[in-house]
C-alpha positions in Angstrom: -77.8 -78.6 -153.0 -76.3 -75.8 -151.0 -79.0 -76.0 -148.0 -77.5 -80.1 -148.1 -74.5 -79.0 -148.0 -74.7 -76.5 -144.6 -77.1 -79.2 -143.6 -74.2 -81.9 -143.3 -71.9 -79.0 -142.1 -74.0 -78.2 -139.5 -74.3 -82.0 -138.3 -70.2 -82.2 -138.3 -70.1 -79.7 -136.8 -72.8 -80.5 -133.5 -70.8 -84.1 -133.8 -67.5 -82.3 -133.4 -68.9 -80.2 -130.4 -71.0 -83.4 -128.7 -67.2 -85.7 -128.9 -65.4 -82.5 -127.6 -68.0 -82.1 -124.2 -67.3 -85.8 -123.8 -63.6 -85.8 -123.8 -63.9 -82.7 -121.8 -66.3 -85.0 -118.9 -63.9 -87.8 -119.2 -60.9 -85.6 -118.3 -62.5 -83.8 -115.6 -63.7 -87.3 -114.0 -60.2 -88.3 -113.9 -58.8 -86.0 -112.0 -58.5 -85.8 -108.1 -61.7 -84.5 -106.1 -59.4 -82.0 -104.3 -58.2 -80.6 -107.9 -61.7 -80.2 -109.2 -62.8 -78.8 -105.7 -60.1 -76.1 -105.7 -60.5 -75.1 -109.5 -64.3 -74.8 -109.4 -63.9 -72.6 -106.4 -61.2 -70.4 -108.1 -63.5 -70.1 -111.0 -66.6 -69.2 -108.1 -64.3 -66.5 -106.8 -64.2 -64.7 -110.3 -66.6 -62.3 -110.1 -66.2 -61.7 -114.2 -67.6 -65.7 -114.2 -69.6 -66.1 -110.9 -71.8 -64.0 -108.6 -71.1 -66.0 -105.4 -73.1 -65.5 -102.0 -71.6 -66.1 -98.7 -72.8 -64.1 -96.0 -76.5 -64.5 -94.3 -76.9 -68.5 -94.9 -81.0 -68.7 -94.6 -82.1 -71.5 -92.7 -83.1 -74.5 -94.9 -83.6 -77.9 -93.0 -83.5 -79.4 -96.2 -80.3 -78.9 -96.6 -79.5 -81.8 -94.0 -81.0 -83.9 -96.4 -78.4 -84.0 -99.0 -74.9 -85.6 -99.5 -71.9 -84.8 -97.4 -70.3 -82.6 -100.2 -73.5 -80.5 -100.9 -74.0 -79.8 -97.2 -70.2 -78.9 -96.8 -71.0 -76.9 -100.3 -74.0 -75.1 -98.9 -72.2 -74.2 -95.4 -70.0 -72.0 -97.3 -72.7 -70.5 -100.1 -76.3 -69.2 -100.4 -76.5 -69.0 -104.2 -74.1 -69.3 -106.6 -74.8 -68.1 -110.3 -73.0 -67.9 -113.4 -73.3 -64.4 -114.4 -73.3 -64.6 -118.6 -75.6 -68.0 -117.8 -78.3 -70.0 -116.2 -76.4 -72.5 -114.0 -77.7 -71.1 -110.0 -78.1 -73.4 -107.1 -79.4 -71.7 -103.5 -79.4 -72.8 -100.3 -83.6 -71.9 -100.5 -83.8 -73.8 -103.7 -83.2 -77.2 -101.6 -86.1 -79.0 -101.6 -88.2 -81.6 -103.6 -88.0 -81.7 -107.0 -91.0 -81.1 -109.4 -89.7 -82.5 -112.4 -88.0 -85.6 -111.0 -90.1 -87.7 -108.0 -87.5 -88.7 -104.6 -85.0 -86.3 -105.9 -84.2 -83.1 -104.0 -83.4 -80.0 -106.0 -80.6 -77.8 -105.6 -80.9 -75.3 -108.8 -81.0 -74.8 -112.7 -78.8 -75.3 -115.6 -81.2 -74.0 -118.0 -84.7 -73.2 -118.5 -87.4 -75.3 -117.9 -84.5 -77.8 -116.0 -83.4 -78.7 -112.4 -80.3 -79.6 -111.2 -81.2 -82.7 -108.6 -79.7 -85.3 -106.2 -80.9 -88.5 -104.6 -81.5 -87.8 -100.8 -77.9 -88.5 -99.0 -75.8 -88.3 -102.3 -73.8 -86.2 -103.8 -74.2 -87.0 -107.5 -76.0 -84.2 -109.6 -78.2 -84.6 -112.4 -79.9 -82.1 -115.2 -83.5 -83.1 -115.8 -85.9 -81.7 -117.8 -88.8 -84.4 -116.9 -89.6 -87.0 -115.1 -88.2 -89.5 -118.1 -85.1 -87.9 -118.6 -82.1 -90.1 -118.3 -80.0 -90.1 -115.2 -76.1 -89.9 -116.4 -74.8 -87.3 -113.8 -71.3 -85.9 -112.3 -70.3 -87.1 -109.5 -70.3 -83.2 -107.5 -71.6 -79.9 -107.6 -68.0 -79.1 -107.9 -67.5 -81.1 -111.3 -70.5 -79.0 -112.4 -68.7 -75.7 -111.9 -65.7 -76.7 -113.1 -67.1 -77.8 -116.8 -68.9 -74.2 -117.2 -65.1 -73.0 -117.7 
């Protein structure tokens, strides 16, 4: 009875976290691109949050393959990583994607995941395989901002 019992907390309790990350996506997606640009770079520039590269840009042509946003990301950063995490996208990690076929990779979020976009576009997805559903944020810079 008591392993039910932490058993049916534990479910509440995922429930309770999965309706909080929604709400949290929705509220982000309403706000103005210029807000969640600003804010995910003021969260970049804390180095107690984010180790953020900006000097020596390698030379990637694969970066010209990406949406307008990326490449304007990418002109200002080589690498950005969360520090206590596993979100990182690079300049050099541009390229095809091995998980997801016609994407282009930018980075991680986690192991054994990419973070891709569709040649041209800006939207970013987390895949884990070549099945996994598409439901991705509309920027890199929505991305950062929901690690806060």
């Amino acid at each position: 009875m008591n392993i039910l019992v932490k058993l049916l907390q534990g479910l509440k309790s995922r429930s309770s976290a999965n309706r909080k990350a929604r709400e949290d996506i929705q509220r982000v997606l309403a706000l103005p691109f210029e807000q969640v640009k600003q804010h995910a770079l003021d969260l970049i520039a804390d180095t107690r949050r984010f180790r953020g590269v900006t000097e020596n840009l390698s030379n990637n042509p694969e970066i010209e393959k990406l949406g307008p946003v990326l490449r304007d990301f990418f002109s200002h950063f080589e690498r950005v990583e969360e520090v206590n995490g596993d979100f990182s996208v690079s300049r050099q990690a541009v390229g095809n994607s091995s998980l997801r076929p016609g994407f282009l990779k930018i980075g991680s979020d986690f192991a054994h995941s990419e973070l891709v976009v569709r040649p041209g576009e800006d939207r970013v997805f987390i895949v884990t395989d070549a099945d996994h559903p598409l439901d991705g944020l509309p920027t890199i810079y929505h991305n950062i901002y929901l690690l806060e």
